[in-house]
N, C-alpha and C positions, 0 to 999 in steps of 0.2 A: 542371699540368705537373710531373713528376716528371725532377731530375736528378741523376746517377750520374756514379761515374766507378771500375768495378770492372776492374782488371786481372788477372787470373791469366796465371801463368808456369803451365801444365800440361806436363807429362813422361808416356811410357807406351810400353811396349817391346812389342818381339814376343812369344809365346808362345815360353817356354826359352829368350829371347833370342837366339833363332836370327837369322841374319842373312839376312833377306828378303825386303828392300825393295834390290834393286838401283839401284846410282847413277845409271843409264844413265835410271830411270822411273822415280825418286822428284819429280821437279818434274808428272810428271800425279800424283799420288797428291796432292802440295799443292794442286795446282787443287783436285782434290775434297773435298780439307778446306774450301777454301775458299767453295768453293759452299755446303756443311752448313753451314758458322759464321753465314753471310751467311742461309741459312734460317732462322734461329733469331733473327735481328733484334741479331746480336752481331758485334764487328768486329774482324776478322783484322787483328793488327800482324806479326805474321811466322809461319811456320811452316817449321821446317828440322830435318833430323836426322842419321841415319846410318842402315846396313844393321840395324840391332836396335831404334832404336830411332825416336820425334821426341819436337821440343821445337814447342810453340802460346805465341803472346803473344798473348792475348783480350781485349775487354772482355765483360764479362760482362751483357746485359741480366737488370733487375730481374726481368722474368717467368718467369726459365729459373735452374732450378736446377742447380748448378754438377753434380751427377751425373747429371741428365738431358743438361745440354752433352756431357759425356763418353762417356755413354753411346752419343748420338747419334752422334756425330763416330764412337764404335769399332764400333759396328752398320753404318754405312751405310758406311766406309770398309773393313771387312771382309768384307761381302757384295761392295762394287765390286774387291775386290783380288782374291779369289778366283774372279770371275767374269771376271777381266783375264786375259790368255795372258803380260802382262807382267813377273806378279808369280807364277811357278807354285810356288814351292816354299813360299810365305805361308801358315801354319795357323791366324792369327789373331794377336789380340793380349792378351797378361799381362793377367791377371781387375783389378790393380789400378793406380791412378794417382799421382802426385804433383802434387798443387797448390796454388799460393803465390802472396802477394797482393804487389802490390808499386803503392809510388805512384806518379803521373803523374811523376813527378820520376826516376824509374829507369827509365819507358820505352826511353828511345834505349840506355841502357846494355844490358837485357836484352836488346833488338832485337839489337846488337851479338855479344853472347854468341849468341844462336840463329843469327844469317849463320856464326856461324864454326865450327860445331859438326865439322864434318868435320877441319878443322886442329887441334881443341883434342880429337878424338879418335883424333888419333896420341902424344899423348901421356898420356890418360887412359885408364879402361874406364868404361863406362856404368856398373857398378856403384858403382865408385870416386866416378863423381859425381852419381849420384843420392844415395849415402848423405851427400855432402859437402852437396847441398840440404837433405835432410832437417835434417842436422845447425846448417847456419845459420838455419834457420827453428824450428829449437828442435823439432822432431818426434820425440816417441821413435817407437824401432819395437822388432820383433822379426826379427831374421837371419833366422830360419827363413822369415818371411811375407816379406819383399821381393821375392822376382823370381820368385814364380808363375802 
């Protein structure tokens, strides 16, 4: 018996970060995150976002590798969104992700920050804190490659 305990805090926007995940039917879009995760033999702590973008609190099984999770999750949640009358003006989602490990011991706090994400982006932009992730996890980047 093999035991784990891999959290990722993963982030991933829309395509141009257009805003198009309406409020009204972003809790079905989380259902179907959560179906995909629960496929994959990995367990959904939270998933919340805003109109451009979401945030997943995962644990990660050993079998599945963290770009196949993602892949997953933006394949099958793309194909259901656009085949949705819900979600009509969704082109897709931005080619890239961020992802960040965090210990059992930060769970509840990261939980925290993803329930609140709608209140904490009246005061932020997505760009603003995604580079602010980046930058506490120590990630260099390039400007130009962040939000394509």
């Amino acid at each position: 018996m093999s035991y784990r305990q891999i959290l990722y805090h993963i982030v991933f926007g829309t395509k141009h970060r257009k805003p198009t995940i309406p409020d009204e039917h972003c809790t079905e879009l989380y259902r179907y995150i959560w179906g995909v995760v629960k496929n994959q033999n990995c367990r959904l702590y939270r998933v919340n976002g805003v109109e451009d973008h979401i945030h997943i609190l995962s644990d990660l099984h050993p079998s599945v590798s963290l770009a196949d999770f993602v892949k997953t999750i933006k394949v099958g949640s793309s194909l259901w969104m656009k085949a949705n009358e819900n979600f009509p003006a969704f082109e897709g989602w931005a080619v890239g992700y961020g992802a960040f490990t965090y210990s059992i011991k930060e769970r509840d706090r990261i939980i925290n920050y993803i329930k609140k994400q709608k209140e904490h982006h009246r005061k932020i932009t997505y760009e603003t804190e995604y580079k602010s992730l980046l930058d506490e996890h120590g990630v260099a980047y390039d400007e130009r490659h962040l939000f394509t």
